[in-house]
C-alpha positions in Angstrom: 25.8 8.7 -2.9 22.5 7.9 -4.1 19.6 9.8 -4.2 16.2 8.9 -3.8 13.2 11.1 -4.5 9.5 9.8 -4.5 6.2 11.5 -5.2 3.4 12.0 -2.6 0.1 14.1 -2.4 0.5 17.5 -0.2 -2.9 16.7 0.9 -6.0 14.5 0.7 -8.9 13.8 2.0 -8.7 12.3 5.9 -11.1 9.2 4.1 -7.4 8.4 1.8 -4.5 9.5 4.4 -3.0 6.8 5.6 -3.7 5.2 2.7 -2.1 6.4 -0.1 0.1 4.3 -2.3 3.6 6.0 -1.6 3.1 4.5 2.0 4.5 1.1 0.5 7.6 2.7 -0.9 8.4 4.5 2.5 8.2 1.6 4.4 10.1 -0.1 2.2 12.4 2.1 2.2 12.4 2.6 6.0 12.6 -1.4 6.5 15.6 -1.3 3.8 17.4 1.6 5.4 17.5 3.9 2.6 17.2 7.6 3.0 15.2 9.5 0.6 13.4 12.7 0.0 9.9 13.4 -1.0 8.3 15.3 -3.7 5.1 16.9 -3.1 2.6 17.3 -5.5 -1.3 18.4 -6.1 -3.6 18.3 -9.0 -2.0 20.9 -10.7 1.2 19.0 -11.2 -0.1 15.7 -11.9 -1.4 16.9 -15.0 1.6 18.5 -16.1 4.0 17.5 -18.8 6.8 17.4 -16.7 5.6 15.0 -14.0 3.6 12.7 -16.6 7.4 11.8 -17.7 7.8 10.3 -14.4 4.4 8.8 -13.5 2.3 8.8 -16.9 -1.4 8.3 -15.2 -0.3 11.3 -13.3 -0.9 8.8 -9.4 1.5 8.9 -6.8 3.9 7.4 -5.9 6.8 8.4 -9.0 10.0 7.1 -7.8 13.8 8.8 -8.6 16.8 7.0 -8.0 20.3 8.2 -10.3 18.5 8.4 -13.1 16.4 5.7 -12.8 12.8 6.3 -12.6 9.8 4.1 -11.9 6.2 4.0 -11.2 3.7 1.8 -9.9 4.1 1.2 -6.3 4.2 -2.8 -6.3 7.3 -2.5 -9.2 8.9 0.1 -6.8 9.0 -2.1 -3.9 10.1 -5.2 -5.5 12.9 -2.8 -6.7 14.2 -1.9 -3.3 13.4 -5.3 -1.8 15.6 -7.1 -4.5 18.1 -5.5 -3.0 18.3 -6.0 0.7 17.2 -9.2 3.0 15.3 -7.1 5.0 12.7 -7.4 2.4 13.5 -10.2 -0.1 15.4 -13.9 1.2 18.3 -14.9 -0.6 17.5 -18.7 -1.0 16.0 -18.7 -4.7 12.6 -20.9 -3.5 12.0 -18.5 -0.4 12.3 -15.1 -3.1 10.0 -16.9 -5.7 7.6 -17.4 -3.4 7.6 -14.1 -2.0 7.3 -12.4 -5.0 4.2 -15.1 -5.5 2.8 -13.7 -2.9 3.6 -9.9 -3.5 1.5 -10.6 -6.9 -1.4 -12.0 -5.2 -1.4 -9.0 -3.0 -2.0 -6.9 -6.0 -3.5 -9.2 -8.1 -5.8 -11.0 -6.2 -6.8 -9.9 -3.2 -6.7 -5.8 -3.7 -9.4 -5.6 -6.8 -11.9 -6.8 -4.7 -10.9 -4.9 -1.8 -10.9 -1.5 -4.3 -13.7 -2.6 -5.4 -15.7 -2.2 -2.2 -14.0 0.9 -1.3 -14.9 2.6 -4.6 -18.5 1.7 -3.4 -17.7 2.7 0.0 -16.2 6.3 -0.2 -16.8 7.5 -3.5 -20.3 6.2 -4.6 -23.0 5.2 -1.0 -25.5 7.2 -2.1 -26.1 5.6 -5.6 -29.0 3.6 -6.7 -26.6 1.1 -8.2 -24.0 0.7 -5.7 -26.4 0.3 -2.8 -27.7 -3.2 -5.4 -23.8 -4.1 -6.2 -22.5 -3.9 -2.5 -23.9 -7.0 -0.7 -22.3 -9.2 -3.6 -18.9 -7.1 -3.4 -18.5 -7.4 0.5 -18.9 -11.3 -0.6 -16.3 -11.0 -2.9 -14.2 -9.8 -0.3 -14.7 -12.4 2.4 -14.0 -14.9 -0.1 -10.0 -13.1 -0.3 -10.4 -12.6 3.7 -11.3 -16.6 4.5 -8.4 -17.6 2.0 -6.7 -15.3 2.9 -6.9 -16.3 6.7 -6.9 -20.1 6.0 -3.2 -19.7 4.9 -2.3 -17.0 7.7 -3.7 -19.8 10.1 -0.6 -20.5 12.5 2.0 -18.5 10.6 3.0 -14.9 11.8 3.6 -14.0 7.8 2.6 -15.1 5.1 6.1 -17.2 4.3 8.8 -18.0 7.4 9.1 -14.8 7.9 8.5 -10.8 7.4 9.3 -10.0 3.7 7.8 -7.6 1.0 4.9 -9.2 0.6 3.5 -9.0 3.5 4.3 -5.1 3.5 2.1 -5.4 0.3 -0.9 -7.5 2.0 -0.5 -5.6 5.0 -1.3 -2.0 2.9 -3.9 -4.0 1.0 -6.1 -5.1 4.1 -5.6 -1.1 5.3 -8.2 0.0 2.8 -10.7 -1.5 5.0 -10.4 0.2 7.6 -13.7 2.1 7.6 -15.3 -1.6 7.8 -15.1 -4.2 10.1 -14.3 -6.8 7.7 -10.9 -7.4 9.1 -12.1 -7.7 12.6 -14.1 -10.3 11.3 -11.2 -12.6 10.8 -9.3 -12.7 13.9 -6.3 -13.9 12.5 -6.1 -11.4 9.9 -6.8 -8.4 12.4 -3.5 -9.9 14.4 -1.8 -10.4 11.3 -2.4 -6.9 10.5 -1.6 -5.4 14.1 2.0 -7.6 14.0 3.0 -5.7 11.1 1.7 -2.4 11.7 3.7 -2.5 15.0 6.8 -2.6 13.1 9.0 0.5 13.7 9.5 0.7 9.9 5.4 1.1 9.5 5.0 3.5 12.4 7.9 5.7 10.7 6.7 5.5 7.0 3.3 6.3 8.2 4.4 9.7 10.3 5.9 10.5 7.5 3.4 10.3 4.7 0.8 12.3 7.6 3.0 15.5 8.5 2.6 16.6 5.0 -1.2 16.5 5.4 -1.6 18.6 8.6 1.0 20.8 7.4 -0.7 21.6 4.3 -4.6 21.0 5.4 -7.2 23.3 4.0 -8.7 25.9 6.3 -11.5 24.2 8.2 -10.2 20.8 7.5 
């Protein structure tokens, strides 16, 4: 029988729950049908030896599967989507083009998303990000109008719901603490379609619990 194991934080900050990068191997995971078990972790491990064989930035999500271990959470879900049509189409010109679109989840439209967010949460009170912010929240509408032009009409982003909009769908997430989405009503519905799937709601119950379980006192 195999065995799954993947990594997640016992806790972070409420800005990052719900947010966290293992959420797109749960629900891919969930949409696939796979059972796993997770691995909890905090700063003290992700700087040990033993975990930097698994994940060698010492991030979340590490993944275990007989053996086989893998990191970087858009690698880990084309894995388990290559192997179900729950995630992946068979016909050859449907799969290339979801994987097209799985990269330009992560390639194209997240950096200037992170980008913003890094302003956003880590850095507001800074001289510098206060200056770089009104061109980065440009940056980001560019994605969004693109973004939405091709969303235009279509429930996801090919014929029908595949990894890659799992991917998009976690990218668009980090803005929650703007109303950039909102913005774009196509994108907001977009985003509420997939969200509603049973496989999200379940991924995303599942990555919380940890965090009240193991929340500081006060927190």
């Amino acid at each position: 029988m195999t065995r799954i194991k993947v990594s997640a934080f016992r806790w972070v900050p409420p800005f990052a729950q719900g947010l966290v990068r293992d959420l797109r191997v749960r629900w891919a995971l969930e949409e696939a049908g796979l059972a796993y078990e997770e691995r909890l972790i905090g700063p003290e491990d992700q700087k040990s030896e033993s975990y930097r064989r698994l994940q060698p930035f010492g991030q979340v999500p590490a993944y275990e599967e007989d053996g086989l271990v893998l990191f970087e959470s858009g690698a880990i879900v084309m894995h388990i989507a290559e192997r179900t049509e729950a995630l992946m189409p068979s016909e050859p010109g449907a799969r290339a083009r979801a994987k097209t679109w799985m990269f330009a989840a992560l390639n194209t439209v997240e950096p200037q998303i992170q980008n913003l967010a890094e302003i956003d949460l880590f850095n507001p009170g800074e001289e510098w990000a206060k200056l770089r912010r009104p061109a980065a929240v440009e940056a980001v509408k560019e994605r969004l109008e693109s973004l939405s032009a091709w969303l235009d009409g279509k429930d996801h982003l090919e014929e029908r719901f595949t990894a890659a909009d799992l991917l998009m769908t976690t990218v668009l997430r980090i803005l929650r603490h703007t109303e950039l989405v909102a913005e774009f009503p196509v994108l907001h519905a977009y985003c509420q379609r997939c969200e509603a799937r049973p496989a999200f709601r379940k991924a995303l119950a599942d990555q919380m619990a940890p965090f009240a379980r193991n929340a500081p006192p006060g927190r």
